[in-house]
C-alpha positions as CSV (number, residue, x, y, z in Angstrom):
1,X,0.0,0.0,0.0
2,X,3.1,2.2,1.0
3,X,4.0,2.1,-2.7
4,X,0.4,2.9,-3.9
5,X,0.5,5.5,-2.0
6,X,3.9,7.0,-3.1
7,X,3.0,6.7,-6.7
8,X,-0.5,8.3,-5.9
9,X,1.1,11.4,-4.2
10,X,3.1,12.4,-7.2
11,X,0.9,12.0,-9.7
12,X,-1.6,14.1,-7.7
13,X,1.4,16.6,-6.9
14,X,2.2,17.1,-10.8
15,X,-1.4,17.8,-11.4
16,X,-1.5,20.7,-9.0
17,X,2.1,21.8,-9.3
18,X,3.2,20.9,-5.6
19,X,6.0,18.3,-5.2
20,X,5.1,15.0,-3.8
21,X,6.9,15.8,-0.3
22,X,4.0,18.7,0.5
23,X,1.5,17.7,2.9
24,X,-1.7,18.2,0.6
25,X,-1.2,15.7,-2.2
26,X,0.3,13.1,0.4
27,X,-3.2,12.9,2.8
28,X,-4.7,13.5,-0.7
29,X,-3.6,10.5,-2.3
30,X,-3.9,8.2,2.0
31,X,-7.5,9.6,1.8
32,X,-7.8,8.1,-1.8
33,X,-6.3,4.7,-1.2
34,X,-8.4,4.6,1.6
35,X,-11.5,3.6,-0.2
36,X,-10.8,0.6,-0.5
37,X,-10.4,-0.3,2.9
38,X,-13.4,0.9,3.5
39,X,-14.9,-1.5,0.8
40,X,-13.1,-4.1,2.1
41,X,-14.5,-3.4,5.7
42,X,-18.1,-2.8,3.9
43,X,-18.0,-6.0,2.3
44,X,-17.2,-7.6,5.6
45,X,-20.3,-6.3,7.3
46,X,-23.0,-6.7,4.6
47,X,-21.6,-10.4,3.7
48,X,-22.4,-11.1,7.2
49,X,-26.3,-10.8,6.6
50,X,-26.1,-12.8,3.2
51,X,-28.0,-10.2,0.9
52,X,-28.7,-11.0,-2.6
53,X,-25.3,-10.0,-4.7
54,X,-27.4,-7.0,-6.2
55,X,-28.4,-6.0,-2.7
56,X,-24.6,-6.7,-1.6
57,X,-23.5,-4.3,-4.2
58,X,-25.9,-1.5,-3.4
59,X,-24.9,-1.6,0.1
60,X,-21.0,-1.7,-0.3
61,X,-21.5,0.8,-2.8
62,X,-23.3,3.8,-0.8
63,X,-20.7,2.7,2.2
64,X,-18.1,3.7,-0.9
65,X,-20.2,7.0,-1.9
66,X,-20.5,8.1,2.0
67,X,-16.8,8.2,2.6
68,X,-16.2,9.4,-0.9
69,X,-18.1,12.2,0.1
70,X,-16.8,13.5,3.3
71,X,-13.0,13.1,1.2
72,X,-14.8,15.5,-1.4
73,X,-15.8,17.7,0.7
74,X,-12.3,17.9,2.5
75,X,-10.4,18.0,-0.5
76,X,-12.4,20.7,-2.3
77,X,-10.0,23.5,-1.8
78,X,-7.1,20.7,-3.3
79,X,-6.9,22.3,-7.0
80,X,-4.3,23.4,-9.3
81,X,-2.2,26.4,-8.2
């Protein structure tokens, strides 16, 4: 994940012109690469109550779109410089 993360942070650095040892595009590209941990931990908890795989999917996917959310919100003011 360490390297994930590395290669995330400076290809989110170029795009906004800050080098990849800033602290923006670093928690940018954790917060990112985070997602699937929370699918992975979403998956876990709606597996446990054996939904229907279209059900499964529904609920692992609005898990995904409420954390997505709160990084979008956080990383609005993240843009080009």
């Amino acid at each position: 994940m360490d390297q994930f993360v590395a290669v995330a942070t400076e290809i989110l650095a170029a795009r906004v012109g800050m080098a990849a040892d800033d602290p923006e595009p670093q928690i940018a590209a954790r917060s990112l690469l985070g997602l699937w941990h929370v699918q992975a931990e979403s998956l876990r908890k709606h597996l446990n109550d054996s939904p229907a795989p279209g059900q499964l999917h529904e609920q692992v996917t609005a898990d995904v779109r409420r954390a997505a959310a709160l990084i979008d919100a956080g990383l609005h003011g993240f843009t080009r410089r």
